[in-house]
N, C-alpha and C positions, 0 to 999 in steps of 0.2 A: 630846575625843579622849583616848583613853584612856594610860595612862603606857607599856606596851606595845607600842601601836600605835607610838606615839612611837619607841620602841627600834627597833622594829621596819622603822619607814620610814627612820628615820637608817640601819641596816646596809644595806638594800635601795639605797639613795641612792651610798653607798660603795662598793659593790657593781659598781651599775651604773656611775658613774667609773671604777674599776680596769680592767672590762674594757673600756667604750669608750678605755681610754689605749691597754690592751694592742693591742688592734686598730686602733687609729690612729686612732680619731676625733678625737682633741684632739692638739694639735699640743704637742709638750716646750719650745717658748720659755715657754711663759704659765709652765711649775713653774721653770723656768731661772732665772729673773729673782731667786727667792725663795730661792734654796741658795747656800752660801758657798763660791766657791772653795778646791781643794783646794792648797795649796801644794807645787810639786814636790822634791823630796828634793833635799839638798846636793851639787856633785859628789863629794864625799868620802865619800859614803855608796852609791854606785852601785857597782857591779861589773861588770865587762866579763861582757856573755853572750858563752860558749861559743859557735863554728858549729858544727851539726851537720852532719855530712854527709849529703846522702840517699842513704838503701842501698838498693837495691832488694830488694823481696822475693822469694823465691824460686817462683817460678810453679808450681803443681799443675795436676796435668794432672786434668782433669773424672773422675770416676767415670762410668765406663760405663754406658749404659742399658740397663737387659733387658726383654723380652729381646734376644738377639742370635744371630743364624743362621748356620753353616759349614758346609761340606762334611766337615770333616772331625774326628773325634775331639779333643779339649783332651789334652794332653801328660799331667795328672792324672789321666786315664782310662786312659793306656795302660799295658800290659805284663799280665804274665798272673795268675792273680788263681783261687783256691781255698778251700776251707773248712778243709784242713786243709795248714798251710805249714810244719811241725815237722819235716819231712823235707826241707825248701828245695824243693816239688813237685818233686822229681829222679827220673830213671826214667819218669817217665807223665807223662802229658798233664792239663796244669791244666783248672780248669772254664770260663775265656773266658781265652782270649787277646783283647788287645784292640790294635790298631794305628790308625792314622790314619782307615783305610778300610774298616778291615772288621773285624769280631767271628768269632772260631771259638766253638765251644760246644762242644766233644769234636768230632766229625765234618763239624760244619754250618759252613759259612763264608756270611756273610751280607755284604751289602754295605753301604756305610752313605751312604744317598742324602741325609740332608740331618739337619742338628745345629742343636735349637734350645736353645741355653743360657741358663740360666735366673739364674746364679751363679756362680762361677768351678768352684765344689763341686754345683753341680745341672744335669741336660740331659735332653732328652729324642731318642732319638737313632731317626731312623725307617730301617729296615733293609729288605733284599730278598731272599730266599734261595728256594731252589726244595724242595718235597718231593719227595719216592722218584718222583714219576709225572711230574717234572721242569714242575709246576705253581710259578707263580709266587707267593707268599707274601710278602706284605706286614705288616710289624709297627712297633710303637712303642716299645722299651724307655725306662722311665724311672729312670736313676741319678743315685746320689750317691755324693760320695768324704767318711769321715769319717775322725778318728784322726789328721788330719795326714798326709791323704793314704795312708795305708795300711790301711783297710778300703773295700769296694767295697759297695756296697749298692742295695736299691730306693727309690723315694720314699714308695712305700705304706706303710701302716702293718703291719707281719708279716713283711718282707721279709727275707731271707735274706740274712748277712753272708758277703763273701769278702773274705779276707787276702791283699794283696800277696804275690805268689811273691819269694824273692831274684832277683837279676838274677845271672846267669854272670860273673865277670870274667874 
């Protein structure tokens, strides 16, 4: 046998002891017997441990799962919302008024039959409004609110930004 092999089946031998210990195969009296007790420290050497009190931690409430479905508009959607807000849209009519329930668009009031939220800042919101021949019109608008909540936008990519109107006080 060669000097190698020799090396080599001693590590393999060691090997296989360590992890049949780990795993339990060989019981820890047989190495017990052969180790020198440790001697325990003086009392004059020991320090009182400290009690710790348990604190409890402060519970998080789960992050939401999206999507999530409403009836009705998220409060960061609402209010009335134009391209140009440099005059505080005072005098005229903004480009969406937005409420709980319903979207205006200049003259068009649509209903807003169901909200699927996709992020507290993204929804897609399905609306119902009727045209001129009082036919019923069913649509899908998809927004987002960016800027900290004061610009109004699409999800598309091209979409037209509208700025928060002030609010009256």
């Amino acid at each position: 046998m060669s000097r190698w092999a020799m090396i080599f089946g001693g590590i393999t031998w060691v090997a296989t002891v360590a992890l049949a210990f780990v795993l339990g195969r060989t019981s820890a009296t047989s190495l017990q017997s052969t180790q020198t007790p440790i001697a325990s420290p003086s009392p004059s050497l020991t320090r009182p441990v400290a009690k710790i009190a348990a604190v409890p931690l402060p519970m998080t409430s789960p992050t939401p799962a999206y999507p999530q479905y409403s009836s009705t508009i998220p409060k960061a959607f609402r209010g009335s919302w134009d391209e140009i807000v440099s005059d505080g849209c005072k005098d005229r009519e903004a480009r969406f008024t937005i409420t709980a329930d319903k979207i205006y668009n200049f003259e068009v009031e649509q209903d807003v039959s169901r909200v699927k939220l996709y992020s507290p800042t993204d929804i897609d919101v399905d609306i119902t409004s009727y045209d001129d021949n009082k036919n019923q019109v069913n649509d899908t608008m998809m927004l987002k609110v960016v800027d900290g909540g004061q610009t109004l936008t699409g999800r598309k990519k091209g979409s037209s930004f509208f700025r928060k109107c002030p609010t009256a006080d």
